[in-house]
N, C-alpha and C positions, 0 to 999 in steps of 0.2 A: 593527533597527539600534541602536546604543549610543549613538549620539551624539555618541560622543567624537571629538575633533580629532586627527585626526591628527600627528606633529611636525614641523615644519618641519625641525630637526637633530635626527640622530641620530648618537650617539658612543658609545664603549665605551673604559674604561680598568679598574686595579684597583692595590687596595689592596696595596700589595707590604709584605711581615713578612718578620721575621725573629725568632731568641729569642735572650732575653737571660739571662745567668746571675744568676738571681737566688734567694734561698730558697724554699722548698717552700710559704709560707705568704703571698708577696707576692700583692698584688688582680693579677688579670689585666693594668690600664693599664699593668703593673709587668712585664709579665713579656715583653712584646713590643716590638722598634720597628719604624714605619713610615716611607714613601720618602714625601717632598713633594716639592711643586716650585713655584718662584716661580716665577712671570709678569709680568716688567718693565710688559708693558703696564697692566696692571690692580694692578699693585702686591699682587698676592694670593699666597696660599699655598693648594694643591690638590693631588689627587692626579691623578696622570698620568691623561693621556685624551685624545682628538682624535675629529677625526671619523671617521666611517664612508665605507671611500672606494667607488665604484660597482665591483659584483661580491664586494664582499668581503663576508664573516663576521664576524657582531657579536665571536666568539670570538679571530679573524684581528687584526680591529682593533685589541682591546684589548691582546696582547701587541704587534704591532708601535709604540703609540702608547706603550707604557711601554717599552721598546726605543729610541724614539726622543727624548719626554723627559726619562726616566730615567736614560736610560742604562744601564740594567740588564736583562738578558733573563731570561725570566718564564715559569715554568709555572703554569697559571690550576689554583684547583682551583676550588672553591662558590661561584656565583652568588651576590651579596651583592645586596640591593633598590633597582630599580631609580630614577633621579631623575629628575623633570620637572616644568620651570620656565618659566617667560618670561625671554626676553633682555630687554636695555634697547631692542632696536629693536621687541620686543613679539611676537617670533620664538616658537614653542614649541620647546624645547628637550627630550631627553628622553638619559640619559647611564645605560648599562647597565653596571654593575659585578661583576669578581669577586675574589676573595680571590687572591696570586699567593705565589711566593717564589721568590727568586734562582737560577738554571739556570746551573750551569757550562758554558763556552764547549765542552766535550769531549763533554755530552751530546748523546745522538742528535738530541734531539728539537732542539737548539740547532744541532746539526750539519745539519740539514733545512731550516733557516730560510732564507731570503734575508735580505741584510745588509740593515739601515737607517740612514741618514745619523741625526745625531743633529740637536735641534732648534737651529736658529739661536739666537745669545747677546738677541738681540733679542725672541725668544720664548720660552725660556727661559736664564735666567741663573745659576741656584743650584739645585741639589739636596742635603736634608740628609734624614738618619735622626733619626728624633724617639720618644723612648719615646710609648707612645702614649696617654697622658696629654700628655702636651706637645704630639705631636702633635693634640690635640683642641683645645688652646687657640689653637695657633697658626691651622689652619683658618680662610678669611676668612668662608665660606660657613657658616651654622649647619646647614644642610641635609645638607654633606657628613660629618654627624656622624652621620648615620643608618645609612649602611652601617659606620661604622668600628664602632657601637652592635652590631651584627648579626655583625662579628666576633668582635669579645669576649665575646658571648654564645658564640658557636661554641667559643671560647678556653675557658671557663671549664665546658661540660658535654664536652670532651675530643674537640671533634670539628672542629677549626680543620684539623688535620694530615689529610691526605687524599690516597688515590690516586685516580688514575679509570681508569675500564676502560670503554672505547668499544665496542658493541654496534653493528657495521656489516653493512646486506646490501647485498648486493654489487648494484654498478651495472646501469643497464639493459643487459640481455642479447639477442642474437637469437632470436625466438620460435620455438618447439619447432615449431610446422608448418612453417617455412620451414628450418631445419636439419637435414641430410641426417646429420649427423654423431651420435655416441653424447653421451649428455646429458654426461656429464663434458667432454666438449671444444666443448659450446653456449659461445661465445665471446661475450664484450661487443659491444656495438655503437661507433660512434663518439661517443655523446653519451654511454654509459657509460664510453669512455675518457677523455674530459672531466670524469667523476665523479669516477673515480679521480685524475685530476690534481688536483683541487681536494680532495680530503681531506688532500694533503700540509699543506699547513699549519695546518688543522684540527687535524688529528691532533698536529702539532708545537706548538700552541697549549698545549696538552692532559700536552707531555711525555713521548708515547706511546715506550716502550723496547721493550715488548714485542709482534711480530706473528705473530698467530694466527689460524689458516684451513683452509677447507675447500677442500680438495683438486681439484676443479673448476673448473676452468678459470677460470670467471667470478667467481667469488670470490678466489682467485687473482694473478688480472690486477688486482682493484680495492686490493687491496692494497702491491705488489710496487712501486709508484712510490714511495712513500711510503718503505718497505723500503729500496730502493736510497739513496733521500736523504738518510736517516741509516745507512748503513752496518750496518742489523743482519739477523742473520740473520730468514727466511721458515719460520716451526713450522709444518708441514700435519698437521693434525688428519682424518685417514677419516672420525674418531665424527661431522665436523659435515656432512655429505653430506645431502641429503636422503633417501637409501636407508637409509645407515647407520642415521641417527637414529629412522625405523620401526620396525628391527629394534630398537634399545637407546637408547629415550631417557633410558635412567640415566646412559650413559657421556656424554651429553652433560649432563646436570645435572652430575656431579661433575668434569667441565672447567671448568663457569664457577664454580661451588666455589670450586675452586684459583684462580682468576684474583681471586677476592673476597680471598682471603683472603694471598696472595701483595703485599705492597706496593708492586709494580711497573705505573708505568701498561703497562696493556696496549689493543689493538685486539685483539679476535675479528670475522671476517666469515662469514657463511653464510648462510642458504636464506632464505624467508618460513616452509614449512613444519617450521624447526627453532624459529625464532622466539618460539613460545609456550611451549617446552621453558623456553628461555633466559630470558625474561623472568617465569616461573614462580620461577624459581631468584631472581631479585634483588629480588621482590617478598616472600620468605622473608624477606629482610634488610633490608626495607626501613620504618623510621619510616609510621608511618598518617598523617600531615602530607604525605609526600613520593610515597605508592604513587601519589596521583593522577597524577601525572609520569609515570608509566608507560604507556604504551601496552596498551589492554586488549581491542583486538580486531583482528582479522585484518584490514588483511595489518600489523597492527603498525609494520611502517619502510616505506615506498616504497624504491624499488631507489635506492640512493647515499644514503639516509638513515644520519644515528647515533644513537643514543643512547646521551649519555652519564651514566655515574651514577659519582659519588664518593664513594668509601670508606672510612670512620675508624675504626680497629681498635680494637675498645672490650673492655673483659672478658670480655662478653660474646659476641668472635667479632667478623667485619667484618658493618657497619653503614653501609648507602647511607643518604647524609643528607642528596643532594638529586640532581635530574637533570634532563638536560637533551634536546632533539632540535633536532638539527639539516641542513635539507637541503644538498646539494650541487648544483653548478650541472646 
């Protein structure tokens, strides 16, 4: 055992940017501004955040809590380091951040959302955009200087801007002895259509515009809620079948290829046994800091798992520069 305490609260928020026009030779604090927010009660300046509510996704959280004190709706891309502290009533506290930026009300992944009330004037009273030098002085907390530190790093080796491409297999399914039927139409079970329900906002968290999948049923069905929720279309892929992929597992490396290198969030779902194809492919592009994140043996995701990795198009090619897994209920 570690020893470590567990936290009493747990919360998720992020760092929401935007770019500023400014010349080609400004320091980074210069080149971006970021969202605060006052809290009358505490008379503080912070970045948006709340708790974690029960059932939900640290990922879910964060953009609904800058949604709701921001005001602003938010596609998360890289995990920024996480904070943990003592309250004043001596509470452990521990507050999961990512990097975000501003999601028009038209996109899909905005379009999939559930609405949030916004926060009472009592709880929060003022949001301003701070270049983020200013935004660093303003800060009440010295602490919350560390992820903004970890952005500007990101800002400054050209890897702040990022898409993500979610890596999903598909929900628990009905087991091949007990179905009568041909393996493409082996159908979800009820607690894999509970899987699939709850990637919708995961995946909207995320920004996800584009869905891509394997042609079977079961992958298929885990996808297609999400789908409908943002109104895009459903790209079925043969190559990512578990048949297909024995026969050619080139055609499925040079799918997730094009997904790396396209700067569109995307979702791809498919097999266990296409899995290592895939995660072969983004382990190619992926920082030796960050391969650990990768899942590196069989069965790689549990069934409604994700992994997500984000992508920052560098000269040399798209470059994973962090990643993440996460389960479904």
């Amino acid at each position: 055992m570690s020893g470590r305490r567990a936290p009493d609260v747990v919360a998720a928020g992020a760092l929401v940017w935007r770019e500023r026009r400014t010349r080609g030779d400004a320091p980074a604090d210069h080149r971006v501004e970021l969202l605060l927010v006052h809290r009358p009660r505490y008379d503080d300046w912070s970045w948006p955040k709340g708790k974690l509510e029960p059932g939900e996704a640290l990922p879910v959280t964060a953009r609904r809590e800058v949604a709701e004190e921001g005001g602003v709706e938010v596609v998360l891309g890289q995990p920024l380091p996480t904070l943990t502290y003592r309250l004043a009533d001596g509470r452990l506290k521990q507050v999961h951040y990512w990097a975000g930026r501003p999601a028009a009300p038209t996109t899909p992944a905005v379009v999939a959302r559930e609405p949030v009330a916004p926060a009472e004037p009592t709880e929060i009273d003022r949001t301003r955009w701070f270049r983020a030098d200013e935004a660093r002085r303003r800060l009440t907390r010295a602490a919350d200087r560390e992820p903004l530190d970890a952005l500007l790093h990101a800002l400054e080796r050209g890897r702040l801007a990022t898409h993500a491409v979610v890596v999903a297999r598909h929900g628990r399914a009905r087991k091949r002895a007990s179905w009568d039927g041909t393996e493409g139409d082996r159908p979800l079970t009820d607690s894999g259509r509970r899987q699939a329900r709850a990637l919708v906002p995961l995946l909207a968290a995320y920004g996800t515009e584009r869905v891509v999948t394997s042609e079977w049923d079961r992958c298929w069905s885990t996808v297609t809620p999400y789908a409908r929720a943002a109104h895009v279309p459903v790209v079925v892929e043969p190559v990512l079948t578990e048949s297909a992929h024995e026969s050619s597992p080139a055609r499925v490396a040079g799918l997730v290829q094009g997904l790396l290198a396209e700067p569109v969030p995307a979702v791809l779902c498919t097999h266990r046994p296409v899995l290592p194809t895939v995660v072969d492919v983004l382990a190619q592009h992926t920082r030796r800091a960050v391969a650990a994140w990768l899942p590196a043996s069989d069965p790689f995701l549990r069934p409604g798992e994700l992994l997500v990795v984000h992508v920052a198009a560098t000269a040399k090619g798209p470059r994973v520069v962090a990643a993440e897994r996460w389960p479904t209920a």
